[in-house]
N, C-alpha and C positions, 0 to 999 in steps of 0.2 A: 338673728338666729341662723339664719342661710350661711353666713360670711363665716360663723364661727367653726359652722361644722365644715366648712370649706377647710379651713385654718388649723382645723385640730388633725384631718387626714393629709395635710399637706407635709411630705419627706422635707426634712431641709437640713441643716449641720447646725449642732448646738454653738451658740456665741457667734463668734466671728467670723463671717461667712470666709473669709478669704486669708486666713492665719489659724495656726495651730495644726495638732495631730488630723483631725478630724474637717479640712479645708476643701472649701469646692475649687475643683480644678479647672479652668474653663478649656473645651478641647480646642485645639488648634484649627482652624479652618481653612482652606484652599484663599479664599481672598485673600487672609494673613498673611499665608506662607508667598501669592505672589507680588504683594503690598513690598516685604522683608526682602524680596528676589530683587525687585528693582531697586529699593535702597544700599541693597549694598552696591549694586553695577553703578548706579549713579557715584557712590563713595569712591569706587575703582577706579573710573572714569575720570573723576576728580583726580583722584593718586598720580593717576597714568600723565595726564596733564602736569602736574608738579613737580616731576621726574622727568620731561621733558620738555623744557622750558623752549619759549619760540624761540628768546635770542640767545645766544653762545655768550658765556662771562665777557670775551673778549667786545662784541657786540655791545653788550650793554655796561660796560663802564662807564663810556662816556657820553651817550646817547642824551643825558637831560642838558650838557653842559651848551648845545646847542642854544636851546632853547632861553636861557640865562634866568630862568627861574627864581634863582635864589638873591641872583644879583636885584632880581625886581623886587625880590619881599624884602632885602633889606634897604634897599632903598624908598620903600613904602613906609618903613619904620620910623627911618631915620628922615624921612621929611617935616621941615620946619613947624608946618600946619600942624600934623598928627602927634607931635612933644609940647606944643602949643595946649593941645586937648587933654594933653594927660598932664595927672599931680606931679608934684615936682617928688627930688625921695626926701624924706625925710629920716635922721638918724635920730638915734635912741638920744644924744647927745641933744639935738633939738628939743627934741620930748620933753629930756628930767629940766632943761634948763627954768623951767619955772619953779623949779623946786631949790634954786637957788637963792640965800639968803642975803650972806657977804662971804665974800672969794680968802678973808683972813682966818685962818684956824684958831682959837681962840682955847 
């Protein structure tokens, strides 16, 4: 009985509390607004950074070729072990060949 008359004096918005004509707005609060203050500066921050890259194009063109990076993964590819480990390919032409009966058209 307590809960109900609680419940019957209690202001609220008809349906859905957060949609329609008649919607609760929640107010805006100081943490919010400096929650959204930093997000963006950090976004910025991020931007500014992007926009000023460490190395110059010229810089960084050739900077991984040092390294031979690529030269190593294809060589880790194409190592004898590693084509050992994997399926051989197989073609379509492999596949139907059981579905062959006699190679004469009749």
């Amino acid at each position: 009985m307590q809960l109900t008359i609680v419940n019957f004096f209690k202001k609220t918005v008809p349906g859905h509390i957060f949609r329609g004509k008649r919607r609760l707005v929640k107010p805006v609060s100081k943490n919010a607004m400096e929650t959204l203050t930093r997000e963006y500066e950090r976004q910025e921050h991020i931007m500014f950074l992007l926009r000023h890259p460490y190395l110059t194009l010229e810089q960084s063109s050739g900077h991984a070729k040092e390294l031979q990076k690529r030269d190593k993964l294809v060589a880790k590819w194409t190592n004898e072990q590693t084509l050992r480990k994997m399926k051989p390919h197989v073609t379509i032409e492999e596949r139907l060949n059981q579905l062959k009966i006699k190679e004469a058209w009749d």
